[in-house]
PDB file of N, CA, C, O and CB in Angstrom:
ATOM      1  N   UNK A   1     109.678-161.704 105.604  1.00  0.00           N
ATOM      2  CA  UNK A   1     110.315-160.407 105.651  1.00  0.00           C
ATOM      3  C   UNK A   1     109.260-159.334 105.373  1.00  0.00           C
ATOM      4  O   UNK A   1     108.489-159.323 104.414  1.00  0.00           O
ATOM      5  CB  UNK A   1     111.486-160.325 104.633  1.00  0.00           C
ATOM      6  N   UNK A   2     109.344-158.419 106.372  1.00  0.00           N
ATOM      7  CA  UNK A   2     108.252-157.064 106.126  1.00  0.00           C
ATOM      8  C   UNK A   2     108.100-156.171 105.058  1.00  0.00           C
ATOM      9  O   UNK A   2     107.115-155.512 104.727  1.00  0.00           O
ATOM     10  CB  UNK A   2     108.430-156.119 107.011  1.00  0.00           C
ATOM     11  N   UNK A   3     109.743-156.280 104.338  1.00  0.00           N
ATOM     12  CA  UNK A   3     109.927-155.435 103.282  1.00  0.00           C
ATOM     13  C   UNK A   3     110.501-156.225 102.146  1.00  0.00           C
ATOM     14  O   UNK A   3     111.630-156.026 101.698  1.00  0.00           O
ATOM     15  CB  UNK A   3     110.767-154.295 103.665  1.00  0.00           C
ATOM     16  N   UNK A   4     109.777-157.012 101.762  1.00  0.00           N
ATOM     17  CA  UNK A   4     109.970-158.035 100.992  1.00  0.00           C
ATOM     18  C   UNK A   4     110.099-157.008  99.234  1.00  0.00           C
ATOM     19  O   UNK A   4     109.199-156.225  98.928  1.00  0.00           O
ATOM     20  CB  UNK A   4     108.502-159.311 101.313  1.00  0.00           C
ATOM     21  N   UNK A   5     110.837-157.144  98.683  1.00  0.00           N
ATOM     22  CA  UNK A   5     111.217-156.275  97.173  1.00  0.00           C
ATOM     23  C   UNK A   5     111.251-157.521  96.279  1.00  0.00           C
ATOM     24  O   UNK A   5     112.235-158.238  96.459  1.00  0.00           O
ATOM     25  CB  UNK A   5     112.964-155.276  97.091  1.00  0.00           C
ATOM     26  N   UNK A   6     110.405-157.905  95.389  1.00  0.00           N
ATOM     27  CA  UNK A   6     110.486-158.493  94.342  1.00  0.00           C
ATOM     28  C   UNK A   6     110.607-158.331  92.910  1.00  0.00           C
ATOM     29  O   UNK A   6     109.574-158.298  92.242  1.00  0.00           O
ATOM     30  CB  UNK A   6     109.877-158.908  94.472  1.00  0.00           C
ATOM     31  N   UNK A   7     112.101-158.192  92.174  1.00  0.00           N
ATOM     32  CA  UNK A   7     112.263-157.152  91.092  1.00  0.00           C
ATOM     33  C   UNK A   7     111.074-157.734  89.907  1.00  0.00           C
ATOM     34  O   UNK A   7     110.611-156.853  89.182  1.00  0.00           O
ATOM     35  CB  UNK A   7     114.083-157.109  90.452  1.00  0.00           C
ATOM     36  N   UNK A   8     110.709-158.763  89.746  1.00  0.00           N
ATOM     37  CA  UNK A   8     109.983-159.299  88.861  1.00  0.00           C
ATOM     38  C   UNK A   8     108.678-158.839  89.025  1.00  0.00           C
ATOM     39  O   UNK A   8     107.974-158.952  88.021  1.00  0.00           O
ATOM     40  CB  UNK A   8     110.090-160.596  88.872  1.00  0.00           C
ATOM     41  N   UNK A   9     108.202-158.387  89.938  1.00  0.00           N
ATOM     42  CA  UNK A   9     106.865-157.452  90.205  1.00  0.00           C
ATOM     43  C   UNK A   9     106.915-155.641  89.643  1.00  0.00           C
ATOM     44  O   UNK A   9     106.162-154.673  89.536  1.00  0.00           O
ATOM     45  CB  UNK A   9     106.666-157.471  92.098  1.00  0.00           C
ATOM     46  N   UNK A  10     108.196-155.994  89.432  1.00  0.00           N
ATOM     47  CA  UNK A  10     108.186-154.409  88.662  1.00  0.00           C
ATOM     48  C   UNK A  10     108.977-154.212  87.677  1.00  0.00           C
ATOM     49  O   UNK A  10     108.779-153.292  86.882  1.00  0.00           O
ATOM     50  CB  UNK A  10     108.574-153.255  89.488  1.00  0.00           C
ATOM     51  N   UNK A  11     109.949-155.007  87.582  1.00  0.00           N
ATOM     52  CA  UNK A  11     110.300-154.947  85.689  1.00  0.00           C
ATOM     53  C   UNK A  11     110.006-153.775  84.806  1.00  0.00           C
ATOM     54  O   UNK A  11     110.828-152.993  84.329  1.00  0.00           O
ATOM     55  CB  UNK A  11     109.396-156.052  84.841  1.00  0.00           C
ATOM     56  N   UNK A  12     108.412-153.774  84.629  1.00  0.00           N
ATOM     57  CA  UNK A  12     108.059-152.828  83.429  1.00  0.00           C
ATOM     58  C   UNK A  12     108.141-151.218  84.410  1.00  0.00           C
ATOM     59  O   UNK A  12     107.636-150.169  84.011  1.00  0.00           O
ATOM     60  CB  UNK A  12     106.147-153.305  82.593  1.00  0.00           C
ATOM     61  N   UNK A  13     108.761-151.349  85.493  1.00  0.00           N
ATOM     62  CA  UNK A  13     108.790-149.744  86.111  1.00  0.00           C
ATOM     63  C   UNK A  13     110.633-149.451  85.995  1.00  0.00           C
ATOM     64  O   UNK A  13     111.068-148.320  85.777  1.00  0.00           O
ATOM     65  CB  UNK A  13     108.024-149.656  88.243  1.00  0.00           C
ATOM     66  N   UNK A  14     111.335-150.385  86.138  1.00  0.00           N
ATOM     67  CA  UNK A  14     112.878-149.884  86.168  1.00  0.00           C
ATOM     68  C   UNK A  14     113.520-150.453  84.728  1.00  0.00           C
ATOM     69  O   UNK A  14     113.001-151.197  83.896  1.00  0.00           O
ATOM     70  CB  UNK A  14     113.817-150.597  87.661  1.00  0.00           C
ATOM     71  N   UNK A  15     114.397-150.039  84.739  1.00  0.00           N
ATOM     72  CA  UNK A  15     115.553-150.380  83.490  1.00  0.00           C
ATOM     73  C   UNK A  15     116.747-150.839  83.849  1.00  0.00           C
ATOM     74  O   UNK A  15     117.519-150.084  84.441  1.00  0.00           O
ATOM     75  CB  UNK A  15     115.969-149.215  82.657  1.00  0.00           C
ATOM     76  N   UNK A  16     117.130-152.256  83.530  1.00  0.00           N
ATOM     77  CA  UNK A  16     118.232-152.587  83.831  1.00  0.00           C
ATOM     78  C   UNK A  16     119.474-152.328  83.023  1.00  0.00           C
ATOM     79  O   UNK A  16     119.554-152.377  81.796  1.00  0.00           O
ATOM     80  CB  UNK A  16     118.076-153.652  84.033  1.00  0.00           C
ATOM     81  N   UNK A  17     120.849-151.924  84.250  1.00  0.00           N
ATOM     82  CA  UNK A  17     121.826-150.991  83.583  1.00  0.00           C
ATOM     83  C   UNK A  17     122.882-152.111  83.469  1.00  0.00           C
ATOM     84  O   UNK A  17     123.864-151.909  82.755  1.00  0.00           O
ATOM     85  CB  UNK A  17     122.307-149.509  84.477  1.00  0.00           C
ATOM     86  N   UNK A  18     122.758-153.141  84.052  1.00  0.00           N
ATOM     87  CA  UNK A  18     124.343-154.215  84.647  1.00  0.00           C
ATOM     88  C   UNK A  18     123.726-155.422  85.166  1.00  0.00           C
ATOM     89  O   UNK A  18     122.785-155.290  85.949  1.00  0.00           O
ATOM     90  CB  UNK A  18     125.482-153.479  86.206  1.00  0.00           C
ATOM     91  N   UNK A  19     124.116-156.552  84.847  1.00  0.00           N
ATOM     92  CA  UNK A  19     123.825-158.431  85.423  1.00  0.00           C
ATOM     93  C   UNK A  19     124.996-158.558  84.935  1.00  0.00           C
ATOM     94  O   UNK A  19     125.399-158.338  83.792  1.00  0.00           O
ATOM     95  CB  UNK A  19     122.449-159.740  84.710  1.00  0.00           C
ATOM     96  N   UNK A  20     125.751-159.073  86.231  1.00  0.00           N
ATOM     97  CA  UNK A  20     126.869-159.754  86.005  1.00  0.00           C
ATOM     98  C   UNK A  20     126.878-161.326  86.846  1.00  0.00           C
ATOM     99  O   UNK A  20     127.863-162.017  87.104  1.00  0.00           O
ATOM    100  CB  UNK A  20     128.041-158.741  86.444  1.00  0.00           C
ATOM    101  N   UNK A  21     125.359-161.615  87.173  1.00  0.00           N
ATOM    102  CA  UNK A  21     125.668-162.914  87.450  1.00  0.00           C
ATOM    103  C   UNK A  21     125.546-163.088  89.364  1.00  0.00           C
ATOM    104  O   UNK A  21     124.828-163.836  90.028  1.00  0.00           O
ATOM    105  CB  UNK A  21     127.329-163.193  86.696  1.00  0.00           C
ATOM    106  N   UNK A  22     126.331-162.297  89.698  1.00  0.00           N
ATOM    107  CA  UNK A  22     126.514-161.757  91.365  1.00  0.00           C
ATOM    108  C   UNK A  22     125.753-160.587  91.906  1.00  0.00           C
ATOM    109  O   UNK A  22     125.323-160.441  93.050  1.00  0.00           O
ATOM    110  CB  UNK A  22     127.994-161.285  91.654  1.00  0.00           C
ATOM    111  N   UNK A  23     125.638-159.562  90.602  1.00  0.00           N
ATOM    112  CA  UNK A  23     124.948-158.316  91.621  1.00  0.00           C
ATOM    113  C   UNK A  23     124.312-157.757  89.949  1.00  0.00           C
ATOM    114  O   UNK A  23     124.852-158.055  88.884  1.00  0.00           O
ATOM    115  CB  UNK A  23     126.446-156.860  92.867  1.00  0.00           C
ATOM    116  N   UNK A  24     122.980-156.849  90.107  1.00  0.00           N
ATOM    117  CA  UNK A  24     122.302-156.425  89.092  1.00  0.00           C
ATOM    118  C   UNK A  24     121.808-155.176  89.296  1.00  0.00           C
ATOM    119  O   UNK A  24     121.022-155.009  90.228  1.00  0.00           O
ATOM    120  CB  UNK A  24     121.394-157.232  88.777  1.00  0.00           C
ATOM    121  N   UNK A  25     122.100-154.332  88.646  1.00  0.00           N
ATOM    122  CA  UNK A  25     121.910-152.082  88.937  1.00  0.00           C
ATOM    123  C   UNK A  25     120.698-152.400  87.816  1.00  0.00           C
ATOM    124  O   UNK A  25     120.485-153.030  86.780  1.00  0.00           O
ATOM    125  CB  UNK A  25     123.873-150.301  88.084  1.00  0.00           C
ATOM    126  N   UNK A  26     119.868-151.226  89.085  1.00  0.00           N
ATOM    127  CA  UNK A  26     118.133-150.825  88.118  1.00  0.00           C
ATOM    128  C   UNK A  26     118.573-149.663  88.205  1.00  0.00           C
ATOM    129  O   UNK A  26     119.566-149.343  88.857  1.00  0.00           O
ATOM    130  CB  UNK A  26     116.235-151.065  88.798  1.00  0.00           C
ATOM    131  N   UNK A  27     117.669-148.709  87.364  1.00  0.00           N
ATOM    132  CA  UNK A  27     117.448-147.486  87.304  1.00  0.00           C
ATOM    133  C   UNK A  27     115.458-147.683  87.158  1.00  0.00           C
ATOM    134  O   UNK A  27     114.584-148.173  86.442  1.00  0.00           O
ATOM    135  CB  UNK A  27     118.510-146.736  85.904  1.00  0.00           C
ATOM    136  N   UNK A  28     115.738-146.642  88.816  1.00  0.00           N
ATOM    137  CA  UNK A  28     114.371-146.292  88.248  1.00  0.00           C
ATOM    138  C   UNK A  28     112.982-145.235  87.717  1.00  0.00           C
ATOM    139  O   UNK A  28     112.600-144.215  88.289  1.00  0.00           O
ATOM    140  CB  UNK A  28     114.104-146.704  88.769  1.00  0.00           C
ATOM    141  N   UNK A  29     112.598-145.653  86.874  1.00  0.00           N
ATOM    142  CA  UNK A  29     111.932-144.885  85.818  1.00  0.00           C
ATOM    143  C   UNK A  29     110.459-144.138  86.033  1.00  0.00           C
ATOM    144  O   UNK A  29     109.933-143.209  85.420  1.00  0.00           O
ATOM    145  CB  UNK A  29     111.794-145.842  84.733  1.00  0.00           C
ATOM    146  N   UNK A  30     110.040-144.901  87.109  1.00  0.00           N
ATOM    147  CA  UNK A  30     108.522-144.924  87.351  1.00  0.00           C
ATOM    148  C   UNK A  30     108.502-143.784  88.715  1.00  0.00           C
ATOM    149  O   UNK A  30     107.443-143.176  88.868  1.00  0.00           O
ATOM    150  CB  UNK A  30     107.850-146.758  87.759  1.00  0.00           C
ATOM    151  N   UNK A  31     109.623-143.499  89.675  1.00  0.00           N
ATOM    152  CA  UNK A  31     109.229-142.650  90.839  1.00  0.00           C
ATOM    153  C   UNK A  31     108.742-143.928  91.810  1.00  0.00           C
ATOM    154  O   UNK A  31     108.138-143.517  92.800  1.00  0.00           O
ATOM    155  CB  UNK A  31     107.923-141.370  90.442  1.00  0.00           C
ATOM    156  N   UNK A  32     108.894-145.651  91.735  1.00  0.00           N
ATOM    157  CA  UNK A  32     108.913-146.610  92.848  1.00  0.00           C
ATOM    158  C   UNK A  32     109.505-145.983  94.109  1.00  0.00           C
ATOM    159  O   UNK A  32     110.516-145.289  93.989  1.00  0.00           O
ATOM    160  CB  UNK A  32     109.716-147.863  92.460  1.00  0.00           C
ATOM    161  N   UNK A  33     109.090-146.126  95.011  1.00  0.00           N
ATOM    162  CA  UNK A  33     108.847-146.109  96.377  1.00  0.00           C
ATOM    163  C   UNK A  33     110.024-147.480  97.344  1.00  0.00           C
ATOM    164  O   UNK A  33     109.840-148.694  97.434  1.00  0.00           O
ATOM    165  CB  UNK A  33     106.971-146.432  96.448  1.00  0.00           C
ATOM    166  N   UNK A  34     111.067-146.699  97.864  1.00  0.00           N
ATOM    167  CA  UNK A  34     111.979-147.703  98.382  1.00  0.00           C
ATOM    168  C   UNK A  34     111.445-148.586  99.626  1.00  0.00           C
ATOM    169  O   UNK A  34     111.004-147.913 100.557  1.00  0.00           O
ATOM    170  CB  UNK A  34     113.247-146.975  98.784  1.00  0.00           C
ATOM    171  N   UNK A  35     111.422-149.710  99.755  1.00  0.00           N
ATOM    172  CA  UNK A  35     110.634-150.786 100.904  1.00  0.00           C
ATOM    173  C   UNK A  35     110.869-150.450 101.942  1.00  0.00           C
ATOM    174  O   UNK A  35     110.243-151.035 102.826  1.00  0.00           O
ATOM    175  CB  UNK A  35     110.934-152.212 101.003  1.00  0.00           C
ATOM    176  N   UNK A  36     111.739-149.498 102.320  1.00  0.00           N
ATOM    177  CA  UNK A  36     112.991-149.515 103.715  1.00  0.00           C
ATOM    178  C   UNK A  36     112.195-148.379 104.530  1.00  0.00           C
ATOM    179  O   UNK A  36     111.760-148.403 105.681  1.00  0.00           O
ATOM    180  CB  UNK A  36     115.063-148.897 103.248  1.00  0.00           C
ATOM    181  N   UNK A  37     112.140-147.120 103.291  1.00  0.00           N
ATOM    182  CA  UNK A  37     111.900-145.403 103.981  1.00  0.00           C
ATOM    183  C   UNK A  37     110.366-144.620 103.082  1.00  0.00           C
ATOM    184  O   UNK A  37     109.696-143.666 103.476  1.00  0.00           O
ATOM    185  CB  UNK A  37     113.807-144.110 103.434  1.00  0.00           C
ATOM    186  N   UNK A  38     110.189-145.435 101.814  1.00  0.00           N
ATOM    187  CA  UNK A  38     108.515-145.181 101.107  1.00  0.00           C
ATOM    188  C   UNK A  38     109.451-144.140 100.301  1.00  0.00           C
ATOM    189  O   UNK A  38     108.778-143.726  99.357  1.00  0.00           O
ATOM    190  CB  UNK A  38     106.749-144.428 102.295  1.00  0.00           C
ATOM    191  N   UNK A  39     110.851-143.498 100.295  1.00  0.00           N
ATOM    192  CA  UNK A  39     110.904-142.729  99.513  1.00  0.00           C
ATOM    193  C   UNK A  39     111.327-143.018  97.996  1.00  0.00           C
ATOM    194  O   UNK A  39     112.018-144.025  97.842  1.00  0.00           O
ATOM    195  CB  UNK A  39     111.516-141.990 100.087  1.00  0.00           C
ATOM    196  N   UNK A  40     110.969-142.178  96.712  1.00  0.00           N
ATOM    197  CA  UNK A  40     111.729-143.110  95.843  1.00  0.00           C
ATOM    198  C   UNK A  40     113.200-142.855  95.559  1.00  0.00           C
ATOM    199  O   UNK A  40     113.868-141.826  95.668  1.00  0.00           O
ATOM    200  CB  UNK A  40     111.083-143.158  94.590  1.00  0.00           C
ATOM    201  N   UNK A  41     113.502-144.038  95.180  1.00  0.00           N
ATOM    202  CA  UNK A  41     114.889-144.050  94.869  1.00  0.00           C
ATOM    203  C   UNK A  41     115.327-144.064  93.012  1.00  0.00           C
ATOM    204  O   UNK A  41     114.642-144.195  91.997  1.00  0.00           O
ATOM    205  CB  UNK A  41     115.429-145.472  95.704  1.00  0.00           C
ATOM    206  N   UNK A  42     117.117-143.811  93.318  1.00  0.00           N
ATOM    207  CA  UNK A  42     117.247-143.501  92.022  1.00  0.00           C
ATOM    208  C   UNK A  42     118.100-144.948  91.498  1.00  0.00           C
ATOM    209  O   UNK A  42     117.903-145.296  90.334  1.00  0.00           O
ATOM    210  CB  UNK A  42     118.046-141.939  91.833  1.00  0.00           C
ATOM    211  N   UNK A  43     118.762-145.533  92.105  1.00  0.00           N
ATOM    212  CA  UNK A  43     119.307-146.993  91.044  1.00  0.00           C
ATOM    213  C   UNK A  43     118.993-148.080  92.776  1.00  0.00           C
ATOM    214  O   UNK A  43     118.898-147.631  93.918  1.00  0.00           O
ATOM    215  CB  UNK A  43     121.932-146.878  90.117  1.00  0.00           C
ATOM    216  N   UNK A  44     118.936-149.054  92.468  1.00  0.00           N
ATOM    217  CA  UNK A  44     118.437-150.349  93.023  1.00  0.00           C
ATOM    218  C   UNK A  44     119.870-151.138  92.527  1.00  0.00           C
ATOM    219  O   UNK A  44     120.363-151.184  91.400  1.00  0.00           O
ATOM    220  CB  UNK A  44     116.750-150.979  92.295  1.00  0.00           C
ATOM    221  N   UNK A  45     120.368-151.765  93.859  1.00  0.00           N
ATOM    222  CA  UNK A  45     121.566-152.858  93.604  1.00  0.00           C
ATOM    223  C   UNK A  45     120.952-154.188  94.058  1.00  0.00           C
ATOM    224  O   UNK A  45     120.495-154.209  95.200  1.00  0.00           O
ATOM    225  CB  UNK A  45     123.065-152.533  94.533  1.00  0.00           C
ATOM    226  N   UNK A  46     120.882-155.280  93.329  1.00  0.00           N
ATOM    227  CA  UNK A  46     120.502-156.676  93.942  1.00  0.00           C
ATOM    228  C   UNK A  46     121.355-157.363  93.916  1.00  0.00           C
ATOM    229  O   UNK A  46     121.951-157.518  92.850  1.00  0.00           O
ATOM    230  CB  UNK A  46     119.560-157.396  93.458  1.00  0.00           C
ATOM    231  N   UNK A  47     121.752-158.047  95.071  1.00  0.00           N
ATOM    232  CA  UNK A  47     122.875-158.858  95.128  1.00  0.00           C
ATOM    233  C   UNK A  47     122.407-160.326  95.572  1.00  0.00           C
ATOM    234  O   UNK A  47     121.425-160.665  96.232  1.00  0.00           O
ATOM    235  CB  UNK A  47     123.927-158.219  96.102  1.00  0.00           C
ATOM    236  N   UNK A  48     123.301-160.987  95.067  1.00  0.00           N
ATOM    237  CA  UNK A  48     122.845-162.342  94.950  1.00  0.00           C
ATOM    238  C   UNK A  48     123.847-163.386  95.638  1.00  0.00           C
ATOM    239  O   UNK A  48     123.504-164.503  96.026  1.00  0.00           O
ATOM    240  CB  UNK A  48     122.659-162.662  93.443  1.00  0.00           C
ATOM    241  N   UNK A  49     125.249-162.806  95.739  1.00  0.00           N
ATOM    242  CA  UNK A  49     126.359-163.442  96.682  1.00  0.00           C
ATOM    243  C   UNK A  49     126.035-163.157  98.007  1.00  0.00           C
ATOM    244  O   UNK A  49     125.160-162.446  98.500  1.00  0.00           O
ATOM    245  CB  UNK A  49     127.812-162.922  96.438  1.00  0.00           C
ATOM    246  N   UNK A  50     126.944-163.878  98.501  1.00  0.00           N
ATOM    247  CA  UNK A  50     126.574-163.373 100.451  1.00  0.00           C
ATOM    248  C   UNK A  50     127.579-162.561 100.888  1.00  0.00           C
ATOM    249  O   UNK A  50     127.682-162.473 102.112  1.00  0.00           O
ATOM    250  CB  UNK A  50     126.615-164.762 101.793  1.00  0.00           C
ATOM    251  N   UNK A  51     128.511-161.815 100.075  1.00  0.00           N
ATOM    252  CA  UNK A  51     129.355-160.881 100.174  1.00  0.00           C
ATOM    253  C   UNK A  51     129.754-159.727  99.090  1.00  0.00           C
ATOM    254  O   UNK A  51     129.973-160.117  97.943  1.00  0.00           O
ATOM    255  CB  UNK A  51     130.275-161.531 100.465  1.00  0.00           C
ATOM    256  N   UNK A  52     129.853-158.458  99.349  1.00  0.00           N
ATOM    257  CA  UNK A  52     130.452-157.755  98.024  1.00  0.00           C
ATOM    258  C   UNK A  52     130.714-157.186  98.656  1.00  0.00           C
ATOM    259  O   UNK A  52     130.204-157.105  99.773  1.00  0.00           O
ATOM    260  CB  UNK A  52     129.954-157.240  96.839  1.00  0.00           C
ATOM    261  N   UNK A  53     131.918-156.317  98.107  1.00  0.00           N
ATOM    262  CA  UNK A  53     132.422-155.395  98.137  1.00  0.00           C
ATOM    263  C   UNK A  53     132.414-153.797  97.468  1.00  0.00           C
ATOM    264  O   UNK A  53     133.559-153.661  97.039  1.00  0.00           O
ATOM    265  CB  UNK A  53     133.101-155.931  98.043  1.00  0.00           C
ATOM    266  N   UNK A  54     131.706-152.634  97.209  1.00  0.00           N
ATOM    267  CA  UNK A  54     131.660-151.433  96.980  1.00  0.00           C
ATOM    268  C   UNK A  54     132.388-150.625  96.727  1.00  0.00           C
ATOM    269  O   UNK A  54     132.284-149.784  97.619  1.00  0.00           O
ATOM    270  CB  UNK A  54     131.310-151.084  97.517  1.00  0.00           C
ATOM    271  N   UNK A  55     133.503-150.163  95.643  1.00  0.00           N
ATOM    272  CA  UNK A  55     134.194-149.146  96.326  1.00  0.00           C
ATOM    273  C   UNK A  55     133.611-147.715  96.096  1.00  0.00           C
ATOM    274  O   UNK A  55     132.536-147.280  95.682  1.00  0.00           O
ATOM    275  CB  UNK A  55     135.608-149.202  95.916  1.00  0.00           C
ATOM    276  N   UNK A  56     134.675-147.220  96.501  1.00  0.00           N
ATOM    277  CA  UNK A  56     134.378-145.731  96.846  1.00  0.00           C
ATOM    278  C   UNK A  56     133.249-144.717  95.435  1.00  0.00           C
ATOM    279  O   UNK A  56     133.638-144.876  94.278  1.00  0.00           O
ATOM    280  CB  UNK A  56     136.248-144.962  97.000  1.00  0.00           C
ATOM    281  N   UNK A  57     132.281-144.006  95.597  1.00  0.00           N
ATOM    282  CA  UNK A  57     131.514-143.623  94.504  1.00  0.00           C
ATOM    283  C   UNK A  57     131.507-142.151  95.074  1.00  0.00           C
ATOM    284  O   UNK A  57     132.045-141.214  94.486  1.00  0.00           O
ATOM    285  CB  UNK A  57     130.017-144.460  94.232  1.00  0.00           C
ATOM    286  N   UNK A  58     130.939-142.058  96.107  1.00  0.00           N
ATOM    287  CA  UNK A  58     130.846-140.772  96.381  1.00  0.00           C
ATOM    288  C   UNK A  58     130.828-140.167  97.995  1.00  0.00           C
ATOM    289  O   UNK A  58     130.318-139.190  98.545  1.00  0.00           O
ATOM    290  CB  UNK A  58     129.689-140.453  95.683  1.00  0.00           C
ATOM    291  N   UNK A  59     131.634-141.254  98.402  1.00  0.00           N
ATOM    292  CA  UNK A  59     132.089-141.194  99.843  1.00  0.00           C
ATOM    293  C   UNK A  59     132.969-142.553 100.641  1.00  0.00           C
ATOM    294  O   UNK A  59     134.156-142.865 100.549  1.00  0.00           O
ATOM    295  CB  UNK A  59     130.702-140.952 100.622  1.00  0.00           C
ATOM    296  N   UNK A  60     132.045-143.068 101.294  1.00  0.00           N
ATOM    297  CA  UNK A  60     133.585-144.126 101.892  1.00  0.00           C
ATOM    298  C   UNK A  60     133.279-145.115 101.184  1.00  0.00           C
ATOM    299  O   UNK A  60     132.090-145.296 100.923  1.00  0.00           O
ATOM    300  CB  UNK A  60     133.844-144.719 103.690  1.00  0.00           C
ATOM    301  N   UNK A  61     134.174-145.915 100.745  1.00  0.00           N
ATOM    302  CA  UNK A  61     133.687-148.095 100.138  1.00  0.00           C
ATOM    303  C   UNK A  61     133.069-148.397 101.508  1.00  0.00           C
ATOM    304  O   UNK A  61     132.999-147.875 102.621  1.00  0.00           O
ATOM    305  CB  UNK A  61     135.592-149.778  99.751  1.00  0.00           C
ATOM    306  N   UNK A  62     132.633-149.566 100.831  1.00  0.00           N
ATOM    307  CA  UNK A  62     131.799-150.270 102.117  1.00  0.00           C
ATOM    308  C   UNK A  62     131.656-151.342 101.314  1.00  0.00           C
ATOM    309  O   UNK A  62     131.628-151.502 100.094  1.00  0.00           O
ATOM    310  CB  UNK A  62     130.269-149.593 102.819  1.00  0.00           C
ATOM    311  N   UNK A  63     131.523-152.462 102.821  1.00  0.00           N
ATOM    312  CA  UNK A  63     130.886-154.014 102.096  1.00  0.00           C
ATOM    313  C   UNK A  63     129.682-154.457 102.871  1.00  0.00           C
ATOM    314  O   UNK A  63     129.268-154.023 103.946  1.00  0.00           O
ATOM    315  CB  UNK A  63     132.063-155.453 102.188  1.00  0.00           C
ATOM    316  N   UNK A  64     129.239-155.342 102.161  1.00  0.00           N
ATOM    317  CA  UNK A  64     128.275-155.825 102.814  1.00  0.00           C
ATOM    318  C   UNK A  64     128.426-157.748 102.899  1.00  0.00           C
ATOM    319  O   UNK A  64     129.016-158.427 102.058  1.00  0.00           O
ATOM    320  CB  UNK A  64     126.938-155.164 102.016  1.00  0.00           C
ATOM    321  N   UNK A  65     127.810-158.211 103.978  1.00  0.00           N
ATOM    322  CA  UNK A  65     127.928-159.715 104.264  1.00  0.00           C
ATOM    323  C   UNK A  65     126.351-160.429 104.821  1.00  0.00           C
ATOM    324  O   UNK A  65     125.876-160.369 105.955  1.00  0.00           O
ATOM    325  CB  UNK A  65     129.218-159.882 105.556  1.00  0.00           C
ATOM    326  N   UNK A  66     125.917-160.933 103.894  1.00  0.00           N
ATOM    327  CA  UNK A  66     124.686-161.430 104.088  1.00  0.00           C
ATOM    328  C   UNK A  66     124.637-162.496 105.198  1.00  0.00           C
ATOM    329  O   UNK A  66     124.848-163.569 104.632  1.00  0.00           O
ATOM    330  CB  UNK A  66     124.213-161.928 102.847  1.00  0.00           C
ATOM    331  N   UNK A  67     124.462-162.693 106.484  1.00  0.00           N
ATOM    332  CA  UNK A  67     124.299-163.592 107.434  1.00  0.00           C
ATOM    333  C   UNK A  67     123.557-164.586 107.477  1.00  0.00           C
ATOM    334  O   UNK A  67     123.286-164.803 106.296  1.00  0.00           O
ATOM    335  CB  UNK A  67     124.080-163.159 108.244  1.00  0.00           C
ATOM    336  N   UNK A  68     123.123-165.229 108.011  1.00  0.00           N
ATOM    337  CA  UNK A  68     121.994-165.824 108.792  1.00  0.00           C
ATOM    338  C   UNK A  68     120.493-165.261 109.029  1.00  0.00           C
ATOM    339  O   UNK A  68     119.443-165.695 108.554  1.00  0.00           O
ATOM    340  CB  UNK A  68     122.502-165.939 109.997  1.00  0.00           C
ATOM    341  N   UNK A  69     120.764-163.829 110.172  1.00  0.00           N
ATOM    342  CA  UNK A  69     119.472-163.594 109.840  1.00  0.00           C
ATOM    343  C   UNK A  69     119.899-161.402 110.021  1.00  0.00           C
ATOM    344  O   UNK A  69     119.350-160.411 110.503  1.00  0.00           O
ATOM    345  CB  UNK A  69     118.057-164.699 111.263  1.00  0.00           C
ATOM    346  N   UNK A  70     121.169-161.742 109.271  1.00  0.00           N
ATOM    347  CA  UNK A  70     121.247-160.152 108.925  1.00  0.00           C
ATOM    348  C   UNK A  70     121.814-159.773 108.133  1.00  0.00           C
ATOM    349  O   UNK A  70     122.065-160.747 107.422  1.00  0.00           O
ATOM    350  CB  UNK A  70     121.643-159.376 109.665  1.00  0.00           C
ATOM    351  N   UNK A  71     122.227-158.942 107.732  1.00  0.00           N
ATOM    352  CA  UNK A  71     123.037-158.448 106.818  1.00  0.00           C
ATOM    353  C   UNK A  71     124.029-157.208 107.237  1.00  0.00           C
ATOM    354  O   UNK A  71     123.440-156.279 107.790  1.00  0.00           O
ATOM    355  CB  UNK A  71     122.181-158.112 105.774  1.00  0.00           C
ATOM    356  N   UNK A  72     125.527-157.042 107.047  1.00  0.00           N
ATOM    357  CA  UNK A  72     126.355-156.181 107.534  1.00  0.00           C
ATOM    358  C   UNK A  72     126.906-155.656 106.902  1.00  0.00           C
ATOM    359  O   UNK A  72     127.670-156.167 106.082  1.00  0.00           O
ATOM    360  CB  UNK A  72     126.994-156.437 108.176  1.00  0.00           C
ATOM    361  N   UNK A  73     126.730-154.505 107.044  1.00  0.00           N
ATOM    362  CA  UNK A  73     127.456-153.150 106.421  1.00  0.00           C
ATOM    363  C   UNK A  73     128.795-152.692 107.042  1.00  0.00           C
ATOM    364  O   UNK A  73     128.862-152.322 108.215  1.00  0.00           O
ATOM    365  CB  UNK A  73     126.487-151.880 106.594  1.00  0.00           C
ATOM    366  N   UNK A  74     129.853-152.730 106.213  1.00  0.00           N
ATOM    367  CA  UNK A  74     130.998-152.543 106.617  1.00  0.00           C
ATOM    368  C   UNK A  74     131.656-151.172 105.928  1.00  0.00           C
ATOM    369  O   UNK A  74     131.965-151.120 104.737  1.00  0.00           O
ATOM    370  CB  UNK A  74     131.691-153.792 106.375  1.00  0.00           C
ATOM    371  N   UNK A  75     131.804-150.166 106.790  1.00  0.00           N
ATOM    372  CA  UNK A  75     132.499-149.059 106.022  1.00  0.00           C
ATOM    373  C   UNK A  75     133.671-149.239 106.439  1.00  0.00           C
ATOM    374  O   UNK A  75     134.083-149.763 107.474  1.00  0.00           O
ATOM    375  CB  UNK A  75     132.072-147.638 106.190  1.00  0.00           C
ATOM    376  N   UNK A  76     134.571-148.444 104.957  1.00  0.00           N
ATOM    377  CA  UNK A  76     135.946-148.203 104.977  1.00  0.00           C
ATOM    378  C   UNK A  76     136.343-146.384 105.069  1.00  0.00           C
ATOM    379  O   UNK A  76     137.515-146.009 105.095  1.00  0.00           O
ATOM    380  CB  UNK A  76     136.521-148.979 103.536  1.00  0.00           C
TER     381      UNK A  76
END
């Protein structure tokens, strides 16, 4: 993968807010650089199921479904 994110390579740059086992919220502290767009971002979600669900925060819920060789974003 081109944009390979390994949270254990940066640990001492974010702060973890939530591990529940399925999905884990960073906050980050350092001004890190998102893999996707180089810009930085403000919380990091890692998910570890091949499905979740989102709801609504500050516009539509959405889910996501980890595939084979994609991943799908589903808005509500």
């Amino acid at each position: 993968m081109a944009h390979e994110f390994d949270i254990h390579d940066h640990r001492h740059r974010v702060k973890q807010l939530r591990d529940d086992g399925d999905t884990a919220v960073f906050e980050n502290r350092d001004e890190l650089a998102c893999p996707a767009c180089s810009d930085p971002f403000e919380r990091l979600l890692l998910i570890r199921s091949e499905t979740i669900s989102v709801p609504e925060n500050s516009g539509e819920p959405f889910c996501l479904a980890r595939c084979t060789e994609t991943i799908a974003l589903f808005r509500h």
